[in-house]
C-alpha positions in Angstrom: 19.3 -8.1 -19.9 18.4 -10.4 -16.9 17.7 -9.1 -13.6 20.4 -9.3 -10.3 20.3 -13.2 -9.3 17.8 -13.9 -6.6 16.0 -11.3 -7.6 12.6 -11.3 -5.8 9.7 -11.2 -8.6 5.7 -11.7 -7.4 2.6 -10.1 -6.5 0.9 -7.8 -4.2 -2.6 -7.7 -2.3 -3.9 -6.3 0.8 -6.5 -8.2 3.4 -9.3 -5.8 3.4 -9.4 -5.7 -0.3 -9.2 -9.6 -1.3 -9.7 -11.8 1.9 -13.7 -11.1 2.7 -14.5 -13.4 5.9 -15.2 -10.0 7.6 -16.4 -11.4 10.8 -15.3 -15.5 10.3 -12.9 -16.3 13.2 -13.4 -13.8 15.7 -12.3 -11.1 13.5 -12.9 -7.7 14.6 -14.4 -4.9 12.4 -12.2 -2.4 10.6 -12.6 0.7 9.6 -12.7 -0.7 5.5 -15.5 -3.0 7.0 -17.9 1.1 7.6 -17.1 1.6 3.8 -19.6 1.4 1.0 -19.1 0.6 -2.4 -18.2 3.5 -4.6 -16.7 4.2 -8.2 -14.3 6.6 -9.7 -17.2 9.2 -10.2 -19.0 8.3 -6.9 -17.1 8.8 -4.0 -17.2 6.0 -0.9 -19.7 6.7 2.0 -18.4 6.2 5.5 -21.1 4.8 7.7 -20.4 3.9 11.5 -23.5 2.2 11.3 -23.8 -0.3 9.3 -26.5 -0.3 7.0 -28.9 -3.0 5.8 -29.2 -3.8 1.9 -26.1 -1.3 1.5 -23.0 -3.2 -0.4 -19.8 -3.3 1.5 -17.3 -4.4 -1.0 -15.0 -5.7 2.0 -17.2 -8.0 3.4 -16.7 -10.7 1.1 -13.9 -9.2 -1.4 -13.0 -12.0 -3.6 -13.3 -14.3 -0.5 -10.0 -15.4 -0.3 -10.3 -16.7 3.1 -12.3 -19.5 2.0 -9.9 -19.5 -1.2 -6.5 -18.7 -0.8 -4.8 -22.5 -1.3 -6.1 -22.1 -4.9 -5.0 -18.4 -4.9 -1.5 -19.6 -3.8 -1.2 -22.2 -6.1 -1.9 -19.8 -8.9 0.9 -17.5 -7.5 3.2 -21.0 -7.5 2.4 -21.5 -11.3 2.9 -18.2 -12.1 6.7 -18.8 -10.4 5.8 -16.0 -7.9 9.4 -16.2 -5.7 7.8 -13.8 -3.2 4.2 -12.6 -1.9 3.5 -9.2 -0.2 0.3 -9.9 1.7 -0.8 -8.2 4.7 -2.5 -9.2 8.0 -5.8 -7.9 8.9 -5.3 -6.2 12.8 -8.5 -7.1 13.8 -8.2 -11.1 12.7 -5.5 -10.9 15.5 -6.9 -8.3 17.9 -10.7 -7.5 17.0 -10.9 -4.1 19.1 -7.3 -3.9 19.0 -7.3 -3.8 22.9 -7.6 -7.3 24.0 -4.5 -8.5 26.0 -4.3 -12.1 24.3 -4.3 -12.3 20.6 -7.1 -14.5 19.0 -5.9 -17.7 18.3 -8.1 -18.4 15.2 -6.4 -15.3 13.2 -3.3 -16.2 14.0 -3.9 -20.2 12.9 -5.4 -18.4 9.7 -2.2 -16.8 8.5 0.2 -19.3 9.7 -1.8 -21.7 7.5 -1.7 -19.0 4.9 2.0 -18.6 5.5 2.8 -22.0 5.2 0.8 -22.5 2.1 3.5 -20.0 0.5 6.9 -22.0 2.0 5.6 -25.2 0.8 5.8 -24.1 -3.1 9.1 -21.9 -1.9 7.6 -18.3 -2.5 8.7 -16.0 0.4 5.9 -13.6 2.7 6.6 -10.3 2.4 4.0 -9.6 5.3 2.6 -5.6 5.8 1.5 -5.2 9.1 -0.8 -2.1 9.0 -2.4 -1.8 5.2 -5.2 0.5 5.6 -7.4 -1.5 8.1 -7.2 -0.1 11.5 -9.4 -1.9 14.0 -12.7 0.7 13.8 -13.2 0.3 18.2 -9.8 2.4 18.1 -11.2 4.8 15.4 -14.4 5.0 17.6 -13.0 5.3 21.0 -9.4 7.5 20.0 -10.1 8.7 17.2 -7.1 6.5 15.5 -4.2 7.6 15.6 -4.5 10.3 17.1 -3.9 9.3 20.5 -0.6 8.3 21.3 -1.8 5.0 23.5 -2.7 3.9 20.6 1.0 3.1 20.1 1.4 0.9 22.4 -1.3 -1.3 21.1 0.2 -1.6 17.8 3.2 -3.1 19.3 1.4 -5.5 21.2 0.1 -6.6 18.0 3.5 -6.7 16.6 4.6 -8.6 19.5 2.3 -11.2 18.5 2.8 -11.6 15.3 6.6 -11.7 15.6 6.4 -14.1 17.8 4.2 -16.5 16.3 5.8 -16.2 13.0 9.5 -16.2 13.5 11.5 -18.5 11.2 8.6 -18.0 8.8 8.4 -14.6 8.1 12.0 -12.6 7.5 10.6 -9.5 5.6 8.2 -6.9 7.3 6.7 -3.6 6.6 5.1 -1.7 9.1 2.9 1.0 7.7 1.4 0.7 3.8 2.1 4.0 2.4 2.5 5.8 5.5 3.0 8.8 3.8 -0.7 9.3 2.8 -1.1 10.4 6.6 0.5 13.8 4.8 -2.8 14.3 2.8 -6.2 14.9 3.8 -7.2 11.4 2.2 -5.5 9.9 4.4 -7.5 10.7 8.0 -9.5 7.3 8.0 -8.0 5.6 5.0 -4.1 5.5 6.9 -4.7 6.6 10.5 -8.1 6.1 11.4 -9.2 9.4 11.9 -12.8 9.8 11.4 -13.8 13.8 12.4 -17.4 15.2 12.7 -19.3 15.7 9.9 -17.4 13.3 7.9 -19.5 10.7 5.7 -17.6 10.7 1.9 -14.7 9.2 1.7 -13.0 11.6 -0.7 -14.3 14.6 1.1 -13.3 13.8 4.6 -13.3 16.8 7.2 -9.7 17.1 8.1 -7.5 19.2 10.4 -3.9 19.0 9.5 -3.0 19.3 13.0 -4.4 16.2 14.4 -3.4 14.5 11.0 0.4 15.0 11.4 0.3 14.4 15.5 -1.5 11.0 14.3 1.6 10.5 12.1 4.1 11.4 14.2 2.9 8.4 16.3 2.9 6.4 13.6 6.4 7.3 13.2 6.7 6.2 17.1 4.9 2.9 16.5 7.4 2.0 13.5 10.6 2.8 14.9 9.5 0.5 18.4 8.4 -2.3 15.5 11.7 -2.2 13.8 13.6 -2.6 17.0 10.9 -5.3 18.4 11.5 -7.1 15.5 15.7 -7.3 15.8 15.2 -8.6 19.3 12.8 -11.3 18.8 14.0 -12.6 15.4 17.8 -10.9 14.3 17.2 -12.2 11.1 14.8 -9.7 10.7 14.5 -7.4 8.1 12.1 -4.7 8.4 10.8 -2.1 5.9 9.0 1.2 5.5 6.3 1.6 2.6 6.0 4.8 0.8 3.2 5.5 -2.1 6.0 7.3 -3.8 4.0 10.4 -5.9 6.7 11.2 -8.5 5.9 15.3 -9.6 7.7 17.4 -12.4 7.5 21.2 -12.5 5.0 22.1 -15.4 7.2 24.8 -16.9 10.5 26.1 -16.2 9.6 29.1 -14.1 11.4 28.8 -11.2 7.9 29.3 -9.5 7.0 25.8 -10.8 10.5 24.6 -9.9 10.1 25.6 -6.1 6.5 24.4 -5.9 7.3 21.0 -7.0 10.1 21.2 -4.7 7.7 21.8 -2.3 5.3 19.4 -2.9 8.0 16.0 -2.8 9.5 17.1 0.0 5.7 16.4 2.2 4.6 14.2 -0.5 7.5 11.7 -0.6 10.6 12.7 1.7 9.0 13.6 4.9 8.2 10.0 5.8 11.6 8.8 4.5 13.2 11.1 5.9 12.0 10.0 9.6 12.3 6.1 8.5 15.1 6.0 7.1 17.4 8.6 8.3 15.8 8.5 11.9 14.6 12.0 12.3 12.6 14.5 10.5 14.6 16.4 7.7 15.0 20.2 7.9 12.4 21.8 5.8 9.5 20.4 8.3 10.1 22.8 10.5 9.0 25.3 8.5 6.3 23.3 6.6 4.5 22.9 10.6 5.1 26.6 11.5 3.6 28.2 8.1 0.6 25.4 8.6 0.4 26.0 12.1 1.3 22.1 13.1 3.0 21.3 16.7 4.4 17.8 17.1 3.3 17.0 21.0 6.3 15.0 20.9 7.4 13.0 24.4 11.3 13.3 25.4 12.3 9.9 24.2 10.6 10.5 21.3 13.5 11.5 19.0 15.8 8.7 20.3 13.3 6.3 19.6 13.1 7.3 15.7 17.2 7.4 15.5 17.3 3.5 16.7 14.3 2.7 14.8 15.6 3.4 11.6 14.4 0.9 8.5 16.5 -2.1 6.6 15.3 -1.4 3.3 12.7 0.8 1.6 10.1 -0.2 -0.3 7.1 2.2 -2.6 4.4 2.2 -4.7 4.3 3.6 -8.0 1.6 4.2 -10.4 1.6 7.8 -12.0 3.1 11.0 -12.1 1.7 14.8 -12.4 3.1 18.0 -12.9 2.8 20.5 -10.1 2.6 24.9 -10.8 1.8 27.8 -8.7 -0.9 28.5 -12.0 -4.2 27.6 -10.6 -5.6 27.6 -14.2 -3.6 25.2 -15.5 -4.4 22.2 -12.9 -6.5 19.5 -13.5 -8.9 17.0 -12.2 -9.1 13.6 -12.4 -5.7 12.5 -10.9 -5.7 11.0 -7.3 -2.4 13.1 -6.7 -4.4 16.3 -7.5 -1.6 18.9 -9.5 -1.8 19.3 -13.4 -1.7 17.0 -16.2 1.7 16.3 -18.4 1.0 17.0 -21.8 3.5 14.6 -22.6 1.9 11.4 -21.1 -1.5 9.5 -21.6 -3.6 8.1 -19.3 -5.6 5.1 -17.8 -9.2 5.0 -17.7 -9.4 6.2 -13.9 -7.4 9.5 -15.2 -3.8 8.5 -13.7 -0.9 9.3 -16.0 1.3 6.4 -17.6 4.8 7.4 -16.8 7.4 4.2 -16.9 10.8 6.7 -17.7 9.4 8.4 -14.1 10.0 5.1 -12.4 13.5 5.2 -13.3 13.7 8.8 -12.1 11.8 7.8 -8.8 14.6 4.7 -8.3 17.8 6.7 -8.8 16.2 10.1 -6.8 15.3 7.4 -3.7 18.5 5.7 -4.0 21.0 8.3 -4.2 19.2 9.6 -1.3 18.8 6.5 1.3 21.7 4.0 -0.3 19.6 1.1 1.5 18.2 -1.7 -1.1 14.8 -1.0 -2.6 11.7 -2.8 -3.5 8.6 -1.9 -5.7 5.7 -3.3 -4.2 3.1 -1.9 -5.5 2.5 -1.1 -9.4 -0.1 -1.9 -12.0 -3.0 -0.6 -14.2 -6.2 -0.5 -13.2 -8.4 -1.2 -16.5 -12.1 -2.2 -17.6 -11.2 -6.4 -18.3 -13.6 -7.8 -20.8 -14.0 -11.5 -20.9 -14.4 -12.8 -24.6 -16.8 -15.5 -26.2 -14.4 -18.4 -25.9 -13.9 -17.4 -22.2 -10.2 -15.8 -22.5 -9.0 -12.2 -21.6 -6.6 -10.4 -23.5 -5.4 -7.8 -21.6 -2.3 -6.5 -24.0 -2.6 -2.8 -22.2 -1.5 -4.6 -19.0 0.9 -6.1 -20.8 2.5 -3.1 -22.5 2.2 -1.0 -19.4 3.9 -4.1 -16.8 6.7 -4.1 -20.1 7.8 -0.6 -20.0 7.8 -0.2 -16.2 10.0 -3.8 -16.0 12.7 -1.8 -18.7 12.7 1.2 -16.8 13.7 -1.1 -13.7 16.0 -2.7 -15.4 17.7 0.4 -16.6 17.6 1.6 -12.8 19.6 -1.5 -12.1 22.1 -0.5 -14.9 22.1 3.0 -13.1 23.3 1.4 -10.1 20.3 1.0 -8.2 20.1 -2.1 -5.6 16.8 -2.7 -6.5 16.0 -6.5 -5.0 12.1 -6.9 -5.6 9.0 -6.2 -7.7 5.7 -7.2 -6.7 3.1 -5.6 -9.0 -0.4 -4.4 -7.3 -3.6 -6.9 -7.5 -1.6 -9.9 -9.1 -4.9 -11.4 -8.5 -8.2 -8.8 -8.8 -9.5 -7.5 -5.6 -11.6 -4.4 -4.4 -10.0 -1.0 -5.1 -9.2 1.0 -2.1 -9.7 4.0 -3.3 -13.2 3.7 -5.3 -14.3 0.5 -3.4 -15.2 -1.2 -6.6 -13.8 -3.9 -8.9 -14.6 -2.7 -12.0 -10.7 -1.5 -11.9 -8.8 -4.5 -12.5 -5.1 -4.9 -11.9 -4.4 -8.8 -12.2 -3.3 -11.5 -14.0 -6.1 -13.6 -12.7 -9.4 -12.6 -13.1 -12.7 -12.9 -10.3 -16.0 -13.2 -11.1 -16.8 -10.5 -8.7 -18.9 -7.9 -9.9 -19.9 -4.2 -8.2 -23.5 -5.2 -7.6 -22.3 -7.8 -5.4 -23.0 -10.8 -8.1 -20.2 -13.2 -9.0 -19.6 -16.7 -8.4 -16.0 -16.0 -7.2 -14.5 -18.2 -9.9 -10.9 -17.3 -11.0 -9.8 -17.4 -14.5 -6.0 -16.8 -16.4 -5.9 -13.5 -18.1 -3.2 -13.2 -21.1 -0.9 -11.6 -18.7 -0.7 -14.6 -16.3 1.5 -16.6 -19.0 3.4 -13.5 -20.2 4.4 -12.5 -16.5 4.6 -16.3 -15.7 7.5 -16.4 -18.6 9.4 -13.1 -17.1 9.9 -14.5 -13.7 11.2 -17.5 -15.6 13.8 -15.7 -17.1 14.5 -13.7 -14.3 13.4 -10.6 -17.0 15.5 -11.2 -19.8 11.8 -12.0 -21.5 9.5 -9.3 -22.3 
């Protein structure tokens, strides 16, 4: 029942949401650092100006920048044999237009990257997670200008170059793919229109969101061949939040509309990353939604030789999609209806492990490149008891099913080579801002009012995950 040998078992985190240190080292302000706190009934506020006596969950996070040797040991006793971090833009670039990269960010992660060779445990390093320097928000409007582009590979010049031999594994967008979804303006390219202040009610105009993404797409394939000529050991990956969707009934209404709905959701961005173009049905998708790609002449030759090495997701839920407006449902961040078949978390996402095999086998049979799962995990209310320990058995049984449903992937045929579950240590939520919503096996005394001594603490789940790396998942 063991996993593929060398297979590459560890944890997930992302720097706006764990590192704090928001201005230590020259580091720049991102556009995480303009958001307030919020909950799962409150949404974030976006403020350009930054507001006194007004908590900013990102400021400090669980200050792993003052922490993360102890953090790293952790992840070494745990037997982490890999560690998807990501690098904050603006530690490395603060305005993201500076012509020499700042020395101290760079030192940072180097020290950061080193701490993880010396107990063996690889970086699995994501360039852009969700943190775009805010001067480029401010003075493009994100990503949606396409000089923007060349910045980012600057930035990926740097980093490349001041990590090669160290770093083999890259991804250059986190979950590019929420550029397809109003969410995504500032969240994934920056975009912060007029008259925008809540995070989850952005103003948004499809048409600048999709030109935004198309230079993302731009930006990506340059990275991936950047990265081959400075390092040709490198191996470089795309990041999709993979939103798994079933019809809700059989009518061949519901059929179509789910069809529909993956095909922006979840294949559009593969499509361009991994096959190097965009598939067919965007065409009509951009003409019915009244989208034109400004697209330069090199353009599509730049996506065919930019195509990924490997392909990597995130997967947490799945909902049901129908052309039956009475029959959908709030509460799910992928919108659609619920399945009346699944339960849920406490935030209202739907516990699905059989869909994770489905998602594995669907992306497979359609990329046949080696995939990863970098992102998964449950998001629950942690309650630490009188003797001081946290049993966290939900965690446990949801990690458990998701780990056989990988495993049965694997006996599918899949070439699955990695799992790094979200939060392995807890950090702020990106989409609520808060830290009430737990994912990891360590616990933080952070707190949503801005209280907490930063101390970390073992949950039950450290010592049950620490025994399935050991035996390479053959214990459950």
């Amino acid at each position: 029942m063991a996993f593929p040998k060398g297979f590459l078992w560890g944890g997930a985190t992302a720097a706006n949401q764990l590192e704090g240190g928001y201005l230590a080292g020259g580091k720049g302000l991102s556009d995480a650092d303009v958001c307030t706190g919020g909950s799962h009934t409150q949404s974030k506020r976006i403020t350009p100006v930054l507001e006194a006596d007004t908590f900013y969950p990102s400021h400090e996070a669980i200050d792993h920048y003052h922490r993360y040797q102890e953090d790293i040991a952790l992840f070494a006793e745990m037997g982490f044999k890999v560690y998807r971090f990501s690098i904050a833009w603006t530690r490395i670039f603060p305005t993201g237009e500076e012509t020499e990269p700042n020395e101290a960010g760079l030192q940072f992660y180097e020290n950061l990257i080193d701490e993880c060779l010396k107990y063996d445990i690889e970086p699995l390093v994501t360039i852009s997670h969700y943190e775009m320097p805010y001067a480029l928000t401010e003075k493009y409007n994100g990503w949606t200008d396409r000089r923007v582009i060349d910045l980012y590979v600057t930035y990926c010049q740097a980093i490349f170059t001041r990590f090669k031999g160290k770093v083999k594994r890259w991804l250059t967008f986190n979950e590019i793919n929420c550029g397809a979804m109003p969410l995504g303006n500032l969240l994934s390219l920056g975009i912060l229109n007029d008259g925008t202040t809540e995070f989850m009610h952005q103003i948004d105009q499809p048409q600048l969101r999709f030109q935004a993404l198309h230079h993302q797409f731009i930006a990506s394939a340059k990275a991936v061949q950047l990265g081959h000529e400075i390092d040709q050991d490198n191996q470089i990956g795309c990041m999709i939040a993979y939103m798994m969707s079933y019809p809700l009934t059989p009518n061949p209404a519901d059929v179509l509309e789910n069809q529909k709905v993956m095909q922006i959701s979840n294949y559009l961005c593969g499509d361009v990353q991994v096959r190097g173009a965009y598939p067919s049905f965007a065409k009509r998708y951009f003409t019915e939604n009244d989208i034109q790609i400004e697209k330069e002449p090199e353009d599509d030759a730049i996506l065919a030789a930019g195509k990924v090495d490997f392909y990597t997701f995130s997967y947490y839920m799945t909902v049901c999609q129908t052309t039956d407006e009475a029959a959908k449902s709030g509460g799910n961040l992928m919108g659609g209806a619920k399945n009346p078949y699944l339960t849920s978390s406490d935030w209202g996402w739907q516990i699905d492990p059989l869909g994770l095999r489905i998602a594995l086998n669907e992306i497979y049979d359609r990329y046949q490149i080696p995939l990863m799962v970098v992102e998964n995990g449950l998001g629950a209310y942690d309650k630490i008891k009188a003797d001081g320990t946290i049993d966290d058995d939900y965690r446990i049984d949801y990690l458990k099913q998701h780990i056989n449903a990988m495993h049965e992937a694997v006996l599918d045929g899949v070439d699955l080579i990695g799992y790094t579950p979200w939060g392995c240590i807890d950090l702020v939520s990106a989409s609520t801002g808060e830290m009430a919503k737990r994912y990891g096996f360590i616990y933080v005394e952070k707190y949503d009012d801005g209280s907490g001594d930063f101390s970390r603490c073992r949950k039950k789940s450290f010592d049950w995950y620490k025994a399935v790396i050991a035996s390479n998942g053959e214990k459950l």
